[in-house]
mmCIF file of the N, C-alpha and C atoms, coordinates in Angstrom:
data_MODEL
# 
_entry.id   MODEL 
# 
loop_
_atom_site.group_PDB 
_atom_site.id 
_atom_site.type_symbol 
_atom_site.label_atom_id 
_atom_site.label_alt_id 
_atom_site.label_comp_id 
_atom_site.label_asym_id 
_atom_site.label_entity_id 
_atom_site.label_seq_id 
_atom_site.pdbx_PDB_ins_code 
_atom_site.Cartn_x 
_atom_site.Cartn_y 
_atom_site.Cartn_z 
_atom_site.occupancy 
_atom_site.B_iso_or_equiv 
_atom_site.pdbx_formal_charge 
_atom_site.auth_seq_id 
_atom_site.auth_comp_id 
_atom_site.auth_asym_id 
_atom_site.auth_atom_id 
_atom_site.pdbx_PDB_model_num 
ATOM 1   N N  . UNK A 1 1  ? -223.910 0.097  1.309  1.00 0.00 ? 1  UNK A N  1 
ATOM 2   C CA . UNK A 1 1  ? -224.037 1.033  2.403  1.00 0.00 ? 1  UNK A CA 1 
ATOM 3   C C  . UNK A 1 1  ? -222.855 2.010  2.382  1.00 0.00 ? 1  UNK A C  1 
ATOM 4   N N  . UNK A 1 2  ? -223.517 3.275  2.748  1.00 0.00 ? 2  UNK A N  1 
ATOM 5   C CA . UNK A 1 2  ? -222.218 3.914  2.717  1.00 0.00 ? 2  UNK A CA 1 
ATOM 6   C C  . UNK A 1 2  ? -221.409 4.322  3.756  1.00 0.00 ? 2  UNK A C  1 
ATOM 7   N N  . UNK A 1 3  ? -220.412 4.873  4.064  1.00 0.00 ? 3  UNK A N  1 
ATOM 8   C CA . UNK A 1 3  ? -219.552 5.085  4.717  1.00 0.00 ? 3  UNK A CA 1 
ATOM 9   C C  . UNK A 1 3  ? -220.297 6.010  5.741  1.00 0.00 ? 3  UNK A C  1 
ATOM 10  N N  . UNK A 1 4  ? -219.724 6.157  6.993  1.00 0.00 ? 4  UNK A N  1 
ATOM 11  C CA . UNK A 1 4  ? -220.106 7.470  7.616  1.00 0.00 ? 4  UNK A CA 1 
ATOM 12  C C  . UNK A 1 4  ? -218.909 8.336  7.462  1.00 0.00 ? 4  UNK A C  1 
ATOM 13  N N  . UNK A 1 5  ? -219.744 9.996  7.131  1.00 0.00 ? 5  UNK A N  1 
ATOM 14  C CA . UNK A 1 5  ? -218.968 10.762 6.765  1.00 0.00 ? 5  UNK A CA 1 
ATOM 15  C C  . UNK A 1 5  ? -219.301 12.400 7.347  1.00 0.00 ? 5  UNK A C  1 
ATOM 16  N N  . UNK A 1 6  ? -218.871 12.100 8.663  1.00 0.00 ? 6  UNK A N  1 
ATOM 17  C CA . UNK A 1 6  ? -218.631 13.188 9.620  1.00 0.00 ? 6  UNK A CA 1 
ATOM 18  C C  . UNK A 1 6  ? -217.297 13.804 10.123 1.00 0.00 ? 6  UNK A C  1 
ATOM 19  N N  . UNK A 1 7  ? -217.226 15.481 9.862  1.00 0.00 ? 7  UNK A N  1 
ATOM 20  C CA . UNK A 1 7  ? -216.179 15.890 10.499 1.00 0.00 ? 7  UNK A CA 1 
ATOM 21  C C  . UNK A 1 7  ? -216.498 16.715 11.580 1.00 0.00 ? 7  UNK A C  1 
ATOM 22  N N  . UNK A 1 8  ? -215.578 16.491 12.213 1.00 0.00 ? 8  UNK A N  1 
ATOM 23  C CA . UNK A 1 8  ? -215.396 17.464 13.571 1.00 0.00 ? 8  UNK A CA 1 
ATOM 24  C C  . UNK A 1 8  ? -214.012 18.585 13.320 1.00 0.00 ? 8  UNK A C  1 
ATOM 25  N N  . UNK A 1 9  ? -214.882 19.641 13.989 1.00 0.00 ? 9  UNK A N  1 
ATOM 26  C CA . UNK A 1 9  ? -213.666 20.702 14.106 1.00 0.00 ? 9  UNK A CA 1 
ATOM 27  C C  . UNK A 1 9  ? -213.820 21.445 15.131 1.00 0.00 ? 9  UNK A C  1 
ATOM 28  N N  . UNK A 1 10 ? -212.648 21.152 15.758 1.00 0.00 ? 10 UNK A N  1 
ATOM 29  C CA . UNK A 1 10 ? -211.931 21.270 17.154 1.00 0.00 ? 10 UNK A CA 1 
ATOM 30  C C  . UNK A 1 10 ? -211.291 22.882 17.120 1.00 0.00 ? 10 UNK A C  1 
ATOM 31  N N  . UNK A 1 11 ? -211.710 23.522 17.959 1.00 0.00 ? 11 UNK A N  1 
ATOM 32  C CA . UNK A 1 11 ? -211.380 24.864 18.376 1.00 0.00 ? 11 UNK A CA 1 
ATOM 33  C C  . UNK A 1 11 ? -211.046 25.223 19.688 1.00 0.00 ? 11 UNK A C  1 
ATOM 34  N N  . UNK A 1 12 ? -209.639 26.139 19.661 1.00 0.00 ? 12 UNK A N  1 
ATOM 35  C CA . UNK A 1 12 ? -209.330 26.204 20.949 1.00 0.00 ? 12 UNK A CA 1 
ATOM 36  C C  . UNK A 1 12 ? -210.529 27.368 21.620 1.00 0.00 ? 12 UNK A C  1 
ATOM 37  N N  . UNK A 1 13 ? -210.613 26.681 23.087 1.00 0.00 ? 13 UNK A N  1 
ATOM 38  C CA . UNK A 1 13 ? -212.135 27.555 23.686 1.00 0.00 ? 13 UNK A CA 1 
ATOM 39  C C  . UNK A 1 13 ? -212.836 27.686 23.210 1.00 0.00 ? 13 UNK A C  1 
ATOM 40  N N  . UNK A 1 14 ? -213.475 26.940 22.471 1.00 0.00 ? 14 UNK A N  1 
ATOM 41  C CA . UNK A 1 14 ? -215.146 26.467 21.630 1.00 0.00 ? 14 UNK A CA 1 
ATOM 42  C C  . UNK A 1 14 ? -215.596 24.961 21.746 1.00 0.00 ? 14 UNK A C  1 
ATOM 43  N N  . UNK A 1 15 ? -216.563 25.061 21.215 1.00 0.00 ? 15 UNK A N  1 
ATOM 44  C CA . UNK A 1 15 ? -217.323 23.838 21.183 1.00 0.00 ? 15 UNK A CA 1 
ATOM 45  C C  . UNK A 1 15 ? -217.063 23.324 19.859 1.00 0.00 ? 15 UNK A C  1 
ATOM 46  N N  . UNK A 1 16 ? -216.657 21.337 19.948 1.00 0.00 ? 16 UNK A N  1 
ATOM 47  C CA . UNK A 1 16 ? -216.203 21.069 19.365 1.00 0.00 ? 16 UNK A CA 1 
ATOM 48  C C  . UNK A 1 16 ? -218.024 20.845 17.684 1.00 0.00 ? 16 UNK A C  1 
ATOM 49  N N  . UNK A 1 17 ? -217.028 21.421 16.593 1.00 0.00 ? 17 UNK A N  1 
ATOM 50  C CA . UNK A 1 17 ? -218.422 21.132 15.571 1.00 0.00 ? 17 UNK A CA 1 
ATOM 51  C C  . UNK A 1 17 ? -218.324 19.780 15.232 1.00 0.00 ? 17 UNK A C  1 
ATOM 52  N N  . UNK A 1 18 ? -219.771 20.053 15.149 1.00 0.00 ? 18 UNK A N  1 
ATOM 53  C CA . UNK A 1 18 ? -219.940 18.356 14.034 1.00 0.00 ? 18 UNK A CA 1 
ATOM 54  C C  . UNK A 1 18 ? -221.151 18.930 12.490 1.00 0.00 ? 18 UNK A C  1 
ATOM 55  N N  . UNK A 1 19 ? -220.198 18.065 11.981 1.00 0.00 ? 19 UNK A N  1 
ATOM 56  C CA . UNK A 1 19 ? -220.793 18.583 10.349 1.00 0.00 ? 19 UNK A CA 1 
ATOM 57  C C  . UNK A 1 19 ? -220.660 17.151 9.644  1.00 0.00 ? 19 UNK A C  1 
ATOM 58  N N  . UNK A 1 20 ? -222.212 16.748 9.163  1.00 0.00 ? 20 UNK A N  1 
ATOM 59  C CA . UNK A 1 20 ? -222.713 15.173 8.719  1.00 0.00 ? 20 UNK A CA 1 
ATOM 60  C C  . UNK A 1 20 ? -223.420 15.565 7.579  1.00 0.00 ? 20 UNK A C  1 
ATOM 61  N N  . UNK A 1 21 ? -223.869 16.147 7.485  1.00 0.00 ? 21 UNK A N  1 
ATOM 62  C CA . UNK A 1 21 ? -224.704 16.168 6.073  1.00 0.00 ? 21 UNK A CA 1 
ATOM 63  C C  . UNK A 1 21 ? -223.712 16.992 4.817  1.00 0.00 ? 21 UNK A C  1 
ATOM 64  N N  . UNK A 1 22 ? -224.080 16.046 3.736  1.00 0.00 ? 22 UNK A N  1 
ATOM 65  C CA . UNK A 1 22 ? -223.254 15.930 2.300  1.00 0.00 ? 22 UNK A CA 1 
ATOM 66  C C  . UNK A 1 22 ? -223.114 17.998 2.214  1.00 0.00 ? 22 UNK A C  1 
ATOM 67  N N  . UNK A 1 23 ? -223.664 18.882 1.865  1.00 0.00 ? 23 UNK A N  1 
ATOM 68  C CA . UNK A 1 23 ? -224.085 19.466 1.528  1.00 0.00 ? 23 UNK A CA 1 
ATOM 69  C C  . UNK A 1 23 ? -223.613 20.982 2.428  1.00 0.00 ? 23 UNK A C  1 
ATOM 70  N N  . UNK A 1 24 ? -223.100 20.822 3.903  1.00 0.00 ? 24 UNK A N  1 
ATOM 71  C CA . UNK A 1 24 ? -222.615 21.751 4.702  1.00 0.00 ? 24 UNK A CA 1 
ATOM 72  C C  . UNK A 1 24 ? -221.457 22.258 3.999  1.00 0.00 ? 24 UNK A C  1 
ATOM 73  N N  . UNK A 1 25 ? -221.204 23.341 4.225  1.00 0.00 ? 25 UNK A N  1 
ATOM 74  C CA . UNK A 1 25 ? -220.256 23.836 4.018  1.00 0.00 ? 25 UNK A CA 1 
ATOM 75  C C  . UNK A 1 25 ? -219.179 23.748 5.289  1.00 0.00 ? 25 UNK A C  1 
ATOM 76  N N  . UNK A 1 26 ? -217.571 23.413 5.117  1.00 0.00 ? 26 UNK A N  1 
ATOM 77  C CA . UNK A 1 26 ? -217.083 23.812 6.430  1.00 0.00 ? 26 UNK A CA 1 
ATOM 78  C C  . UNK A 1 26 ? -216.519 24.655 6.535  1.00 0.00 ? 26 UNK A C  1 
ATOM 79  N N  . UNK A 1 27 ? -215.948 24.834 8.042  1.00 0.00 ? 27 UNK A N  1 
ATOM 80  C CA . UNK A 1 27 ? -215.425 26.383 8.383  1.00 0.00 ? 27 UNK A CA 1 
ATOM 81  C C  . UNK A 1 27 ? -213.968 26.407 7.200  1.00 0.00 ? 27 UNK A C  1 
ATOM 82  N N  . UNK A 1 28 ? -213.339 27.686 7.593  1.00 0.00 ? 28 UNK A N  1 
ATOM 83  C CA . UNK A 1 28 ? -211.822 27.652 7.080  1.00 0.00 ? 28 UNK A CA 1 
ATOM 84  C C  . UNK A 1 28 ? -211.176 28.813 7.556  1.00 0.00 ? 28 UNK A C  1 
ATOM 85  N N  . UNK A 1 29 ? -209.670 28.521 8.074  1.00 0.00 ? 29 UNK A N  1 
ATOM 86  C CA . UNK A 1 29 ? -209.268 29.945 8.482  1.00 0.00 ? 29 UNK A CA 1 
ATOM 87  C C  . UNK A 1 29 ? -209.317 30.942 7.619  1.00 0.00 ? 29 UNK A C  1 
ATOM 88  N N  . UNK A 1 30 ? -209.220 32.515 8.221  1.00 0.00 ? 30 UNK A N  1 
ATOM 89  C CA . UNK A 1 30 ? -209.299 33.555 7.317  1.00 0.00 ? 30 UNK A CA 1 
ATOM 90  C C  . UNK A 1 30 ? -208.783 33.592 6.074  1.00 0.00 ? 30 UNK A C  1 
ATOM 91  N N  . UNK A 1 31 ? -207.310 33.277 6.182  1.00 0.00 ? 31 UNK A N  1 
ATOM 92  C CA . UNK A 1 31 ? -206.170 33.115 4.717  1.00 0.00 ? 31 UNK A CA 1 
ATOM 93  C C  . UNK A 1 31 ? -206.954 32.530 3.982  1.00 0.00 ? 31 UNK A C  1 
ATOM 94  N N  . UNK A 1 32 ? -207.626 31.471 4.102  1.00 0.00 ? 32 UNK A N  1 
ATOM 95  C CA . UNK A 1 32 ? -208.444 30.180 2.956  1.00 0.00 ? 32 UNK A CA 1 
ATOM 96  C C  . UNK A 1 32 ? -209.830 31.028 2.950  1.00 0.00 ? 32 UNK A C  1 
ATOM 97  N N  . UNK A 1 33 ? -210.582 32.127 2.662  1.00 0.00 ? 33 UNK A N  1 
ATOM 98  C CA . UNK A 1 33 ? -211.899 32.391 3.332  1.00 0.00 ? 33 UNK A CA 1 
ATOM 99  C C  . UNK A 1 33 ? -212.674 32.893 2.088  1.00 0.00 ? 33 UNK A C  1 
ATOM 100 N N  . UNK A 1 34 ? -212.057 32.027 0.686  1.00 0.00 ? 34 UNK A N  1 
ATOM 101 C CA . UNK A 1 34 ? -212.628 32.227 -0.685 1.00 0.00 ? 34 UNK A CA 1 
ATOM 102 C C  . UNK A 1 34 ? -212.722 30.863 -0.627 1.00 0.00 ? 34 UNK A C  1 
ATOM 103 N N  . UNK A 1 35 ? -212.115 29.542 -0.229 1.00 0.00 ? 35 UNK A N  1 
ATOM 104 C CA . UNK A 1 35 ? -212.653 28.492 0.115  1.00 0.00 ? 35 UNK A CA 1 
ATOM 105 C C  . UNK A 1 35 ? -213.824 27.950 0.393  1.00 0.00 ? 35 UNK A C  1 
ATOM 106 N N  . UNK A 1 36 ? -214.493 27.412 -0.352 1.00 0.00 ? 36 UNK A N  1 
ATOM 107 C CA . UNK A 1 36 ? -216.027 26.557 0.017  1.00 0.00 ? 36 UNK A CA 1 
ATOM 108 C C  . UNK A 1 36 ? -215.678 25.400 -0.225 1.00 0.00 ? 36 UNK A C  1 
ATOM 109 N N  . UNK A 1 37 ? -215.495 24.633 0.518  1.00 0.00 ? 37 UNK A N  1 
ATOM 110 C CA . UNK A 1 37 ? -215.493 22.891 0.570  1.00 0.00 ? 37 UNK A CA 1 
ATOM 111 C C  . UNK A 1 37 ? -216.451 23.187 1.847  1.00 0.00 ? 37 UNK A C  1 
ATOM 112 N N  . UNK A 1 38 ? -217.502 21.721 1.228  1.00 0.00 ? 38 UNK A N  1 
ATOM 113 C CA . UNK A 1 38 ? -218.356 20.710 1.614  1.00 0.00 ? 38 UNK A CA 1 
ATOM 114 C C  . UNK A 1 38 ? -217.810 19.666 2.556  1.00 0.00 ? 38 UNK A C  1 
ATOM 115 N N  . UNK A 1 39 ? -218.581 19.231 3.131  1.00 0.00 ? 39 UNK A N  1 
ATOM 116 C CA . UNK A 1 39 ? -218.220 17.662 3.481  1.00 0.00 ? 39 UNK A CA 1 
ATOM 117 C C  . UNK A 1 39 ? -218.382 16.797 2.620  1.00 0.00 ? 39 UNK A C  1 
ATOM 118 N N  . UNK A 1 40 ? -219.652 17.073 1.411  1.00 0.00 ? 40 UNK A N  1 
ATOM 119 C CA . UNK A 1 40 ? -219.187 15.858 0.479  1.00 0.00 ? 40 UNK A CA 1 
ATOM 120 C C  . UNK A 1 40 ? -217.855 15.986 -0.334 1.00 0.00 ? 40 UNK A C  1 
ATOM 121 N N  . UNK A 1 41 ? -217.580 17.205 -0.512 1.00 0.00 ? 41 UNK A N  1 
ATOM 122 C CA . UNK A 1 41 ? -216.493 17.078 -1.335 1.00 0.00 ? 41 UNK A CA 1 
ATOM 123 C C  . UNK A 1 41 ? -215.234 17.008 -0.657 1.00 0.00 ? 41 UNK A C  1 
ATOM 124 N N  . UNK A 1 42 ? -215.009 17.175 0.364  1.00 0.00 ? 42 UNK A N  1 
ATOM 125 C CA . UNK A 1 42 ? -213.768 16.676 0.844  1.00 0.00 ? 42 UNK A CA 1 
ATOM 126 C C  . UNK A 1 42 ? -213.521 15.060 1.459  1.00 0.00 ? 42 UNK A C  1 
ATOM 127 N N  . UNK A 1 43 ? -214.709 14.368 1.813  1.00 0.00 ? 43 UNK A N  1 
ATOM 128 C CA . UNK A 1 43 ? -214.895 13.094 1.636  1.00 0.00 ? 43 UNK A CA 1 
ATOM 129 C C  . UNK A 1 43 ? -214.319 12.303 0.079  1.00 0.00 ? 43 UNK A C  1 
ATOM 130 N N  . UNK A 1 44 ? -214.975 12.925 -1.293 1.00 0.00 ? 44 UNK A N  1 
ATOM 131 C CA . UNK A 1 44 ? -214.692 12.636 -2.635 1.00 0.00 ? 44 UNK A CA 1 
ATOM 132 C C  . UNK A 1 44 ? -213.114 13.235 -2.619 1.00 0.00 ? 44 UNK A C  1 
ATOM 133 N N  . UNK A 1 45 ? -212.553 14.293 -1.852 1.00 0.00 ? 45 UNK A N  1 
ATOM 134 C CA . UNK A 1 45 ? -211.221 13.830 -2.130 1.00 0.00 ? 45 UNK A CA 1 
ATOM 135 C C  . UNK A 1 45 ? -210.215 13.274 -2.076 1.00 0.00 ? 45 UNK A C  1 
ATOM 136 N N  . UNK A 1 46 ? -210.754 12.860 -0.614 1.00 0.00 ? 46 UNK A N  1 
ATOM 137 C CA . UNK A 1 46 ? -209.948 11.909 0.473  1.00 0.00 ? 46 UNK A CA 1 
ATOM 138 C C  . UNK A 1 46 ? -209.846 10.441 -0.409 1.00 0.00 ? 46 UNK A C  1 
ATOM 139 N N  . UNK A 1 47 ? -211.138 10.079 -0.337 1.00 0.00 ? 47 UNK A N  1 
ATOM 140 C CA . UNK A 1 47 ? -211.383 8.941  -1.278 1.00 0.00 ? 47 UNK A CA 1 
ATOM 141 C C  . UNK A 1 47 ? -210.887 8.344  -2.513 1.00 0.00 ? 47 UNK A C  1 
ATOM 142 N N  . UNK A 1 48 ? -210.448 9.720  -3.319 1.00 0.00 ? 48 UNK A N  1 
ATOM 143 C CA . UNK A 1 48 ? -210.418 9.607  -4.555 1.00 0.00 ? 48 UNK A CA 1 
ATOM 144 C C  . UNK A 1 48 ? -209.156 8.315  -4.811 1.00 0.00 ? 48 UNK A C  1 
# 
């Protein structure tokens, strides 16, 4: 079985996200905004 592998991202005066499926892309501030990480792949890095 696998792990659960959900992130949340917390914003000041917003609603907090939730992002569960392998395959989402998540947000990133502007500076990072050539950045595409996944949730699967930042799960596979955490992990690694």
């Amino acid at each position: 079985m696998l792990p659960e592998q959900t992130v949340f991202v917390y914003r000041s005066k917003q609603e907090t996200e939730v992002f569960d499926e392998p395959g989402e892309v998540l947000p990133v501030p502007l500076f990072a905004s050539e950045l595409h990480l996944t949730v699967k792949d930042l799960f596979a890095w955490l992990l690694e």
